[in-house]
N, C-alpha and C positions, 0 to 999 in steps of 0.2 A: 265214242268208244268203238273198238273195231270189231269185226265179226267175232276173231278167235279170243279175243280179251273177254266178249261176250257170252261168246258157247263155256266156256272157262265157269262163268261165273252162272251159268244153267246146269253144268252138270257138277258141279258145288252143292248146288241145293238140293239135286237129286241127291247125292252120295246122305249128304244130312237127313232128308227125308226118309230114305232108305234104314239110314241106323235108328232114327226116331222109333220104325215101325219095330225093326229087330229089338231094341231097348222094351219097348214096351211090351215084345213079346215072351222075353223073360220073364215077366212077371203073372202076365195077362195071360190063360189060355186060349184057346178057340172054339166056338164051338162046333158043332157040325156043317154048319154054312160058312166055316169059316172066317165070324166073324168075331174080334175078341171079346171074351165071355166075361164082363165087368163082375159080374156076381160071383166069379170062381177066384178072383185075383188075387195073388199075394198081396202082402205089405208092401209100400212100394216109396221110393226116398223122394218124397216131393219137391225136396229143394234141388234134386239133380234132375226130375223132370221138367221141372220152371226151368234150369238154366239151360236144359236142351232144347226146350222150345221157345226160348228166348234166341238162340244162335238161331234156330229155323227160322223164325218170324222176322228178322233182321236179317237174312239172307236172301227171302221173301220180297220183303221191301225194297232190298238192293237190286231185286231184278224185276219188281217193280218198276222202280225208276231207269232201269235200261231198257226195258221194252217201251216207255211212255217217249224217253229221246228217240229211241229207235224210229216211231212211229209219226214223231214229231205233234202229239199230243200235250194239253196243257191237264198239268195233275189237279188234281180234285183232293 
């Protein structure tokens, strides 16, 4: 895979990562350190946080295995 094929699919995972956090900050507040505050949380639709963090984990993995070619490492 080539460099820009590569950076492509790193900031892929950023962009997902990104909506992850924002997704889950509708729900979730924060609390003074800024961290989200589980005990304050809405209700929150578990079947669309699985399939979010199923795309993220799978996109993960995907760049997983391009850093491991990249590196010319044998996966584990």
């Amino acid at each position: 895979m080539d460099k820009e094929k590569a950076m492509e699919e790193f900031k892929k995972y950023e962009k997902m990562r990104m909506e992850m956090y924002e997704f889950l900050e509708k729900f979730i507040p924060k609390d003074a350190n800024g961290a989200l505050d589980f005990s304050k949380a809405d209700k929150i639709d578990a079947k669309e946080v699985f399939d979010r963090w199923f795309k993220l984990d799978y996109q993960a993995r995907k760049i997983r295995g391009i850093a491991i070619n990249c590196l010319g490492l044998k996966g584990e």
